[in-house]
N, CA, C and O of each residue as an XYZ file, in Angstrom:
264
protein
N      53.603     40.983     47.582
C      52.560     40.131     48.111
C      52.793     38.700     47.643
O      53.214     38.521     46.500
N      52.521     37.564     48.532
C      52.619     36.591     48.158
C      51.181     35.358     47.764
O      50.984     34.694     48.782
N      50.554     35.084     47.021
C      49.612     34.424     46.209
C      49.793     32.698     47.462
O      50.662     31.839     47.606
N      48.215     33.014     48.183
C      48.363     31.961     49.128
C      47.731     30.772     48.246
O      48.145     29.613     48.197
N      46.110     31.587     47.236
C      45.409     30.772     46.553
C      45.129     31.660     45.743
O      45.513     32.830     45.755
N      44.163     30.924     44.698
C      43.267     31.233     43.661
C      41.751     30.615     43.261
O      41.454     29.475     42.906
N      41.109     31.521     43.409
C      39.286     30.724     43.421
C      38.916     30.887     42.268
O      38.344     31.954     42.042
N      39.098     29.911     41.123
C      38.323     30.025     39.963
C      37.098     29.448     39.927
O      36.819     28.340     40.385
N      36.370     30.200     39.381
C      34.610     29.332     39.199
C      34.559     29.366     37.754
O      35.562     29.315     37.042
N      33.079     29.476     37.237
C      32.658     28.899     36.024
C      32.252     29.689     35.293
O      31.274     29.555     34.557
N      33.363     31.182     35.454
C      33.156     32.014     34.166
C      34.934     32.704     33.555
O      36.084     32.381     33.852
N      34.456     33.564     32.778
C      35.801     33.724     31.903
C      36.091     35.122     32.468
O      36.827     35.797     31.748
N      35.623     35.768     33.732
C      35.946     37.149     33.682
C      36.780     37.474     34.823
O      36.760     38.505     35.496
N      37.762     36.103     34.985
C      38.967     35.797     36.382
C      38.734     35.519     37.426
O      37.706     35.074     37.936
N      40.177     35.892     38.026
C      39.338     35.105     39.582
C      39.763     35.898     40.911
O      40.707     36.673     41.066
N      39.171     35.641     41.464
C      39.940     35.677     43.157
C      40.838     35.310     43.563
O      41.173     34.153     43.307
N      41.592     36.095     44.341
C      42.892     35.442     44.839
C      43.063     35.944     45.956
O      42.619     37.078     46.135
N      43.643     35.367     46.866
C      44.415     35.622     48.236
C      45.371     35.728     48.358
O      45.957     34.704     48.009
N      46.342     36.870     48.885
C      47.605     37.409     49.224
C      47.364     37.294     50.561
O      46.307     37.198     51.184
N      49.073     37.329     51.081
C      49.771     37.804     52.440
C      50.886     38.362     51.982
O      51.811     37.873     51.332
N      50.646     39.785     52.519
C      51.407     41.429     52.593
C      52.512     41.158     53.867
O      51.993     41.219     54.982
N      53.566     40.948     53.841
C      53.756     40.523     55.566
C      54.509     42.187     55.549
O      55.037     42.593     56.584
N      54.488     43.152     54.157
C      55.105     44.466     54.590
C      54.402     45.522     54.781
O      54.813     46.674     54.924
N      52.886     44.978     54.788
C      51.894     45.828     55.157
C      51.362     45.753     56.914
O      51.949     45.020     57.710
N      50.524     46.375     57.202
C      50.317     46.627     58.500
C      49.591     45.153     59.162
O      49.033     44.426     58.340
N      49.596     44.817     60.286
C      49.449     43.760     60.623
C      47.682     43.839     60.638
O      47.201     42.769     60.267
N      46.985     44.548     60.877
C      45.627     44.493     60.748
C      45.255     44.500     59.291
O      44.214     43.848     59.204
N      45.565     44.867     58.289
C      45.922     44.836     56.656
C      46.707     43.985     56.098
O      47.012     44.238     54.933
N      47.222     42.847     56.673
C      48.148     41.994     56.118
C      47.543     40.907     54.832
O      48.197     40.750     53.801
N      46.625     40.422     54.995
C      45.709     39.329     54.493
C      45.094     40.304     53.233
O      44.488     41.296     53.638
N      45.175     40.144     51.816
C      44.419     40.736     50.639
C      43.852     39.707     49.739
O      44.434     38.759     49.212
N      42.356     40.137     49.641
C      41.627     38.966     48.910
C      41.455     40.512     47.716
O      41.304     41.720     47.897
N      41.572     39.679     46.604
C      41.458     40.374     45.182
C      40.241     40.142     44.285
O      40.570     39.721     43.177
N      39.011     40.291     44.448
C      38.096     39.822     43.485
C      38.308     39.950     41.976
O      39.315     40.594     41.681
N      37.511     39.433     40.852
C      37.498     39.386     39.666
C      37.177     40.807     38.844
O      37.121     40.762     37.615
N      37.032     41.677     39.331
C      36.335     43.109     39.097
C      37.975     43.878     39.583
O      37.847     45.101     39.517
N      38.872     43.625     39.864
C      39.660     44.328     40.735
C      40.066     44.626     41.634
O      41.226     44.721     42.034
N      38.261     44.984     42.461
C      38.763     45.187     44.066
C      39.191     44.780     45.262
O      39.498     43.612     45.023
N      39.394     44.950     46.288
C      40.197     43.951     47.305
C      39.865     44.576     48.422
O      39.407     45.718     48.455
N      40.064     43.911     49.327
C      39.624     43.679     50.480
C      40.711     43.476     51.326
O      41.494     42.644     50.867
N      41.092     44.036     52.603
C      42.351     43.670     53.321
C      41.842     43.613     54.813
O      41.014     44.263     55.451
N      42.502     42.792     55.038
C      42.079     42.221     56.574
C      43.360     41.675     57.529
O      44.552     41.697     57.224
N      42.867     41.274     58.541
C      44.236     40.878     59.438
C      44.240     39.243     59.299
O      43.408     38.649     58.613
N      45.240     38.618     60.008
C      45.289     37.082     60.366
C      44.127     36.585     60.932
O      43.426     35.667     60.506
N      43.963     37.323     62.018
C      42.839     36.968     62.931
C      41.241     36.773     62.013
O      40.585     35.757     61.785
N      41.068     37.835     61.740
C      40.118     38.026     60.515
C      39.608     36.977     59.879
O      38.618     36.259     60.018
N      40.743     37.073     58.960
C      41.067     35.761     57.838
C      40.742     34.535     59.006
O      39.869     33.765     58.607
N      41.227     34.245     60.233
C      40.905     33.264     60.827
C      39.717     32.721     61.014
O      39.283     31.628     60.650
N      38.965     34.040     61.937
C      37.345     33.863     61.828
C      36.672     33.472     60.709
O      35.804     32.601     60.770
N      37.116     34.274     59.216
C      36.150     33.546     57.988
C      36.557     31.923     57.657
O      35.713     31.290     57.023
N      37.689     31.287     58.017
C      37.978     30.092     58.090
C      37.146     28.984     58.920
O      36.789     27.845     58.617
N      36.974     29.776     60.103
C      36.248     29.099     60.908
C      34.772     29.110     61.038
O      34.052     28.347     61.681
N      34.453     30.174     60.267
C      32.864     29.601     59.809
C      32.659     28.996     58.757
O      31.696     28.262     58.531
N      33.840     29.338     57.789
C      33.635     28.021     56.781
C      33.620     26.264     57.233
O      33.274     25.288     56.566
N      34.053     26.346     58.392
C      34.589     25.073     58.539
C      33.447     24.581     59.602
O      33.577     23.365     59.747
N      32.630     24.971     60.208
C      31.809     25.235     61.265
C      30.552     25.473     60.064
O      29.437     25.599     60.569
N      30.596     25.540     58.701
C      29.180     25.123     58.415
C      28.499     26.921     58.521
O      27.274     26.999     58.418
N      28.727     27.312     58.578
C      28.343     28.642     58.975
C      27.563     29.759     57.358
O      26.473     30.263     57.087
N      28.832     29.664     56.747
C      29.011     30.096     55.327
C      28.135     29.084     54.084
O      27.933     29.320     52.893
N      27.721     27.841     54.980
C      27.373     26.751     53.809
C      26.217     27.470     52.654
O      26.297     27.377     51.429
N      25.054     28.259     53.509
C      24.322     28.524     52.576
C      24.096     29.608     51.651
O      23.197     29.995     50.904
N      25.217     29.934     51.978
C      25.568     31.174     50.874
C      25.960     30.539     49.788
O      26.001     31.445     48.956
N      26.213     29.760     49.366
C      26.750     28.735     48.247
C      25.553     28.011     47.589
O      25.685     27.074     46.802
N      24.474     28.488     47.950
C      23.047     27.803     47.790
C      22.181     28.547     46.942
O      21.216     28.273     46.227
N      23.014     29.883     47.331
C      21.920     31.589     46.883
C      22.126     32.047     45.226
O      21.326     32.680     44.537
N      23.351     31.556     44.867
C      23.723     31.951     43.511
C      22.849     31.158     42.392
O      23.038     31.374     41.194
């Protein structure tokens, strides 16, 4: 897997990260890794859509709730 990013916030118990699997299945290609371990796998497209509501304001107020 290749490490696209890394989301650190403002605690000590790690972070998130984003992979691309390009030897995994194309609907499973995209792996987000939370701080707990678990992960999440998704396609390009996928990953596209959550881009585009980030960017479109969509996602803003979830960032409000914590």
């Amino acid at each position: 897997m290749k490490s696209i990013a890394r989301f650190c916030g403002n605690c000590s118990c790690g972070c998130p990260e984003l992979f691309v699997d390009v030897s995994a299945p194309v609907e499973r290609r995209v792996v987000i890794t939370d701080d707990f371990g678990q992960r999440v796998e998704m396609s390009l497209d996928q990953l596209g859509s959550l881009v585009e509501a980030a960017k479109t304001g969509v996602l803003d107020d979830l960032a409000l709730t914590g």
